[in-house]
C-alpha positions as CSV (number, residue, x, y, z in Angstrom):
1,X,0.0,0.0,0.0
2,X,1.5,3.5,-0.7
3,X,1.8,5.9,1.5
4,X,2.6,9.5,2.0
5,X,3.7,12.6,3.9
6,X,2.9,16.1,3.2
7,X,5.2,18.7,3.6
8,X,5.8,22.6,3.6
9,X,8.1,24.1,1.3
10,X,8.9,27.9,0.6
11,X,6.1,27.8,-2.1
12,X,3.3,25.7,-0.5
13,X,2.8,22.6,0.6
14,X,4.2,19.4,-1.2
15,X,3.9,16.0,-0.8
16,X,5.7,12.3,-1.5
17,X,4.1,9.1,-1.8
18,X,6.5,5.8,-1.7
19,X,6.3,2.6,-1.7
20,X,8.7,-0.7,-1.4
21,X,11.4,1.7,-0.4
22,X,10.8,4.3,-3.6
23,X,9.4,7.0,-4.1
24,X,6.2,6.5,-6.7
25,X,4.8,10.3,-6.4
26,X,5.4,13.6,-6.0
27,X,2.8,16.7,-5.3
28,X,3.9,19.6,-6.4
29,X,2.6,23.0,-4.1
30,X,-0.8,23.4,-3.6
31,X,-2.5,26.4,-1.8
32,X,-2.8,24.3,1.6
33,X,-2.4,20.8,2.8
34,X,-6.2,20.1,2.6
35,X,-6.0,20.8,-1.3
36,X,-2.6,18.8,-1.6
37,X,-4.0,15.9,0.5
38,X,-7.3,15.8,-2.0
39,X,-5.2,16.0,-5.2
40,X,-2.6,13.9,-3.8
41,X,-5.7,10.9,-3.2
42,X,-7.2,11.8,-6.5
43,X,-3.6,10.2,-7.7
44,X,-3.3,7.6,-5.4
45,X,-6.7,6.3,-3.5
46,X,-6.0,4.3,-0.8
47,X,-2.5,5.6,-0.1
48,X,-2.0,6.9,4.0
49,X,-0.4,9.4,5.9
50,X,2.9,8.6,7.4
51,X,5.6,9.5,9.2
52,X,8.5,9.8,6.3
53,X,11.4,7.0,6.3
54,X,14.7,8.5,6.5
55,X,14.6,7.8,2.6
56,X,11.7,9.8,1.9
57,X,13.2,12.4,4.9
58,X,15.9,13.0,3.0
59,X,14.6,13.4,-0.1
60,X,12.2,16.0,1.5
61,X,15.3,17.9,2.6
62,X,16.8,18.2,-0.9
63,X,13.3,19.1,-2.5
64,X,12.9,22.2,0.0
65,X,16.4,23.6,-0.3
66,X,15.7,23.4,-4.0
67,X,12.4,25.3,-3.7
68,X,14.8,27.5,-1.2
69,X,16.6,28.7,-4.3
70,X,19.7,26.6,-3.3
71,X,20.9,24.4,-6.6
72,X,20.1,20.8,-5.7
73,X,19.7,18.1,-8.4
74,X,17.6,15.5,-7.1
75,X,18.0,12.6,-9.8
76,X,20.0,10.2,-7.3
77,X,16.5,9.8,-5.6
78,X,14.8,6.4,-5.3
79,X,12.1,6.7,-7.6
80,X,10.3,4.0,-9.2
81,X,8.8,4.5,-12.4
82,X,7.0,1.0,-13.5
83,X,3.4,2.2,-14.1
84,X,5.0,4.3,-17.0
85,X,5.2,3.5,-20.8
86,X,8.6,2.2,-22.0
87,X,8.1,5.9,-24.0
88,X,7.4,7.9,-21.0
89,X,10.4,6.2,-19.3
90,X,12.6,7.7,-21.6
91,X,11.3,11.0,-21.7
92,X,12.0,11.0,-18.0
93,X,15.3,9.5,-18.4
94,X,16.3,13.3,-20.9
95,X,14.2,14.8,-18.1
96,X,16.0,13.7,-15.2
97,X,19.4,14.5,-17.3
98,X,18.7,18.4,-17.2
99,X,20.7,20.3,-14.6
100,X,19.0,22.8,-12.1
101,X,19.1,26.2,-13.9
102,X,19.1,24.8,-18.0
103,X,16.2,23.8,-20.0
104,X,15.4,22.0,-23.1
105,X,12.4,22.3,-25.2
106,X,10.2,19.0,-26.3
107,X,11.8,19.1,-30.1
108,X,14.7,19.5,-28.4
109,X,13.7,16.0,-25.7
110,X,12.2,14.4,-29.1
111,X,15.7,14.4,-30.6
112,X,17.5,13.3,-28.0
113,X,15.1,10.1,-28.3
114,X,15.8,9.8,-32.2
115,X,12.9,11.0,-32.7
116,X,12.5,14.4,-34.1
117,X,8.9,14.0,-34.7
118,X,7.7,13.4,-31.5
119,X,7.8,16.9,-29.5
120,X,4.2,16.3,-28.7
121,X,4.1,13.0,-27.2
122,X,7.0,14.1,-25.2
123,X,4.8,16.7,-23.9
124,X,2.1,14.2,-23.0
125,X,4.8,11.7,-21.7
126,X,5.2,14.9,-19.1
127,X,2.1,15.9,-18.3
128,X,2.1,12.1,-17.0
129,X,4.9,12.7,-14.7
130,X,4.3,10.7,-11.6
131,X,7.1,12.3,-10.1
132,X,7.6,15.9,-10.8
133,X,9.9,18.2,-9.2
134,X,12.4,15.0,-9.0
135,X,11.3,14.4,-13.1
136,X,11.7,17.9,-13.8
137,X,9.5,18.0,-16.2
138,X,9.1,21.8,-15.6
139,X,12.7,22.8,-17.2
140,X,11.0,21.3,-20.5
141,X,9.7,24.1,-22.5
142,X,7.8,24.6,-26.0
143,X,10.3,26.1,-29.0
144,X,11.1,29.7,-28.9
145,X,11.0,29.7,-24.9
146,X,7.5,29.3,-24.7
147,X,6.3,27.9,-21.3
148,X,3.9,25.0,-23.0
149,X,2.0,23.6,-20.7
150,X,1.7,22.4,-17.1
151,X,-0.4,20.5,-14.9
152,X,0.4,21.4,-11.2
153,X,-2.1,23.7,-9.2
154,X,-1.3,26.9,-10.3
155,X,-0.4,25.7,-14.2
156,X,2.0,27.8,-16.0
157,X,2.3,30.3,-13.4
158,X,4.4,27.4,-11.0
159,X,6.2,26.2,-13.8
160,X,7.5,30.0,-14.1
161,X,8.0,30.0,-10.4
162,X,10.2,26.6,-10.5
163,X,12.5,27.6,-13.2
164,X,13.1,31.3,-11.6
165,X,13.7,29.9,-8.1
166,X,16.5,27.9,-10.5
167,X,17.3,30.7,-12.1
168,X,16.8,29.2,-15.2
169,X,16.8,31.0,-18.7
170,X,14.2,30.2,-20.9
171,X,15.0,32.0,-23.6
172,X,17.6,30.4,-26.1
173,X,18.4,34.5,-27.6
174,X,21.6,36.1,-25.2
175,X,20.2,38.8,-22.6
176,X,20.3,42.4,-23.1
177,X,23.7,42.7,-22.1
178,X,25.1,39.2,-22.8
179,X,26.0,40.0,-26.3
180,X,28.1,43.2,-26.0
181,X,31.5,43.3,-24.9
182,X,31.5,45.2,-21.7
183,X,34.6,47.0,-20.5
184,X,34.3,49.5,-17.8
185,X,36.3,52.7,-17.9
186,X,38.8,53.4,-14.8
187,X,37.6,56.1,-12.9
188,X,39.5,59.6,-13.2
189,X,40.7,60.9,-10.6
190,X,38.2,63.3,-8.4
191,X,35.8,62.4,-10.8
């Protein structure tokens, strides 16, 4: 039988489910525990509240220092992924493969698969994501730096918040000043 343990984070509450030693969920923030506890069992009926293992404790640890702002890459966590499609496995696999702060788009996920034309079904493979926040399905974004979709409370609006907190870019064009060759000028004197 799963179970779970909610937990607060800088953005709202959270949640992970496990199972057999592994985690098999993930809730991303909701606006309170009541709302995270509903969606959570939405996802997983049956599952019950309990304490966290030292697993699951330590997992919790890395996912709210990440949501802290402080870089944390979270792919060494026991996750378990067998209710997904050999497809959707590796879509998490490029996933899981991004580093905190970088982004890829789903043409981009596609290709790494070898197969160019399937930027959409990678987005549906995501929007499956048992797991996100470990899956990070959020640093996947549509071509040109579009957001695309995303299916936590809040939609696009947390998948904004995620990839800021990482300080992510999401545009693939240098920043305003990126692309000039700065040099300051020394100071005169009594200037």
């Amino acid at each position: 039988m799963p179970l779970f343990c909610l937990f607060d984070t800088a953005i709202g509450p959270c949640a992970l489910i496990w199972q057999d030693g592994a985690i098999i969920g993930a809730q991303l923030p909701e606006s309170d525990p009541e709302s995270a506890r509903r969606r959570l069992l939405r996802r997983f009926p049956g599952a019950e509240e309990a304490p966290a293992p030292e697993v699951v404790a330590a997992a919790i640890a890395d996912i709210r220092a990440l949501l802290a702002g402080e870089p944390r890459d979270l792919s060494h966590l026991p996750i378990t992924l067998d209710a997904a499609s050999p497809f959707e496995r590796r879509v998490y696999e490029v996933a899981l493969s991004i580093p905190p702060g970088e982004t890829l788009t789903y043409g981009d996920v596609a290709r790494r698969l070898g197969d160019p034309g399937a930027a959409r079904a990678v987005g549906v493979a995501l929007g499956r994501n048992p797991v996100p926040i470990i899956v990070p399905c959020h640093r996947v974004l549509a071509a040109g730096g579009r957001t695309g979709g995303f299916s936590a409370d809040g939609g696009v609006d947390t998948k904004l918040r995620l990839l800021t907190i990482e300080r992510a870019r999401t545009d693939p064009s240098p920043g305003l000043f990126e692309a000039l060759p700065l040099v300051a000028r020394p100071r005169r004197p009594g200037a």
